[in-house]
N, C-alpha and C positions, 0 to 999 in steps of 0.2 A: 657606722657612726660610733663612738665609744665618747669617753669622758676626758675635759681639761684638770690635770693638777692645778693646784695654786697659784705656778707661776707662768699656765697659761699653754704648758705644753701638751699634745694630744698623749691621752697612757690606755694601755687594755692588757691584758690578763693572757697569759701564754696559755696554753695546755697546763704545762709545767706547773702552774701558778706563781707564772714570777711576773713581775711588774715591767711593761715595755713601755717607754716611750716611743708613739709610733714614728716620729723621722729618723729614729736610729733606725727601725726595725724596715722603713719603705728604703733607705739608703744600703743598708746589709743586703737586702733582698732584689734591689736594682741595680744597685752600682758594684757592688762587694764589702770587703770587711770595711771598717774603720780602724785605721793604719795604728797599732801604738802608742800610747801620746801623746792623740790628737782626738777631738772632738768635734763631730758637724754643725758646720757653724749657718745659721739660714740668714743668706743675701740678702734675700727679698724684708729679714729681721720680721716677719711673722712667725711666730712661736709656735702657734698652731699648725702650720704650713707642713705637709707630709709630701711634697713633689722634691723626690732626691736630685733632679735637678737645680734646686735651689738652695744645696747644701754642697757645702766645702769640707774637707777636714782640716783642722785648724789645732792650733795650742790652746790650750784655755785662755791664757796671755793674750792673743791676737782677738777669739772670742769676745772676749770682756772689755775688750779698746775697741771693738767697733763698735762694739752694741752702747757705751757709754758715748763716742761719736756720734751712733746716730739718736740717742739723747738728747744732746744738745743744739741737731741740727731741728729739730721737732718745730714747726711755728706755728699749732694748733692743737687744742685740748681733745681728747676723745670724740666730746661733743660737738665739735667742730669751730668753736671759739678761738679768735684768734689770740695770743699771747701780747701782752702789750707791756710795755714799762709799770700801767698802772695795778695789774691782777695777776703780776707775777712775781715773785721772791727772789 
């Protein structure tokens, strides 16, 4: 188990002491490099999520238009609240 960053993604500490986000580090280590250019994008859009399975390599561009997609497809609050006309902006 290790620690979430701020924005929710799992990070821990090389040897080296360098800072790993762990689904770069479970997709390098199961699937191979990540390709140039392109950044693991997770399917499943759990940030926390380390199953390289459930990562793409992607463009940042593609990246950032799904995860804004699956934004707006959301129709309940964390706490399980549904969204309605009247409690939403």
């Amino acid at each position: 188990m290790g620690q979430l960053n701020d924005a929710g993604y799992g990070i821990f500490w090389t040897k080296e002491q360098q800072r790993m986000r762990a689904h770069r580090f479970a997709y390098i280590t199961f699937i191979g490099p990540i390709p140039e250019g392109l950044e693991p994008d997770h399917l499943c859009r759990v940030r926390s999520c380390v199953n390289p399975h459930h990562l793409e390599p992607v463009t940042r561009k593609v990246n950032l238009n799904r995860g804004r997609s699956h934004e707006r497809e959301r129709t309940r609050c964390p706490q399980g609240h549904e969204y309605t006309e009247a409690n939403t902006i």
